[in-house]
C-alpha positions in Angstrom: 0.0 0.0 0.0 1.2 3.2 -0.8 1.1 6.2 1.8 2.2 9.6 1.2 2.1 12.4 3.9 2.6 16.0 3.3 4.8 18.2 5.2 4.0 21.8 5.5 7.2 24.0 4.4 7.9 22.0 1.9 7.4 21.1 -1.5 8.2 17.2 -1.7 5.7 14.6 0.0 6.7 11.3 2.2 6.3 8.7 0.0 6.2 5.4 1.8 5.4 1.7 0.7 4.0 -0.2 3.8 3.1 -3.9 3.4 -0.7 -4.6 2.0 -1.5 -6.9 4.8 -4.1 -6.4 7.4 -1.9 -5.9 10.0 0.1 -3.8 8.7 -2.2 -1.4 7.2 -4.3 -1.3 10.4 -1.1 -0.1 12.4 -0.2 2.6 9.9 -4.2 4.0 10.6 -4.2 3.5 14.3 -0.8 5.3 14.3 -1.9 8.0 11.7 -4.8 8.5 13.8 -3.3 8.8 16.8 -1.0 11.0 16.1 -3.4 13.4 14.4 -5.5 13.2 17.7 -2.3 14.6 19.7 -1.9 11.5 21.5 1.8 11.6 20.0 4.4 14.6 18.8 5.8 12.3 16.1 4.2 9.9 13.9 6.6 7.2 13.4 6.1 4.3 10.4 7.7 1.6 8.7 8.1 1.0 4.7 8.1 -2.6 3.4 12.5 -2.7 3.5 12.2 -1.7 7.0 13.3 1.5 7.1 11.9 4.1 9.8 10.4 7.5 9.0 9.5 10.0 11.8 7.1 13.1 11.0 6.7 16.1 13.2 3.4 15.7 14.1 2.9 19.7 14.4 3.9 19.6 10.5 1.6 17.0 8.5 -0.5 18.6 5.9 -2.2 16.0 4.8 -1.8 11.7 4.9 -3.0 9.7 1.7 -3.8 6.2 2.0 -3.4 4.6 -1.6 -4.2 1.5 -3.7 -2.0 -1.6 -3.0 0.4 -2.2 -5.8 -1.3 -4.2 -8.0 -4.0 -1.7 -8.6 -2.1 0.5 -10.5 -2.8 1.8 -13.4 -0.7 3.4 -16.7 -1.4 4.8 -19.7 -4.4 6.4 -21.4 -7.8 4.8 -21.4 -10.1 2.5 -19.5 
């Protein structure tokens, strides 16, 4: 699944590729969430090659939740 979050102040989004499983997509929401309900000062995730991103909490835009790999789609047309 792909997840990007923007960071006010600049021009370039996180761009992160968590693992499409259940679990993991529902600990990337619970911790998105909590975060944006000021439970936490940084929101802290993990991509699928296990690298670790922090985020100012104070300084998310915006957090997109996209398709899963597989869905996506190039090119012109239906």
């Amino acid at each position: 699944m792909d997840l990007r979050i923007g960071v006010t102040h600049s021009a370039r989004d996180i761009s992160l590729e968590i693992d499409n499983d259940e679990k993991s997509r529902n600990a990337a929401h619970k911790a998105v969430e909590e975060a944006l309900a000021g439970k936490v000062e940084v929101l802290w995730l993990k991509d699928k090659r296990g690298r670790e991103v922090a985020v100012p909490v104070a300084k998310i835009a915006f957090v997109e939740f996209g398709a899963p790999d597989g869905e996506r789609r190039l090119g012109f047309g239906a």
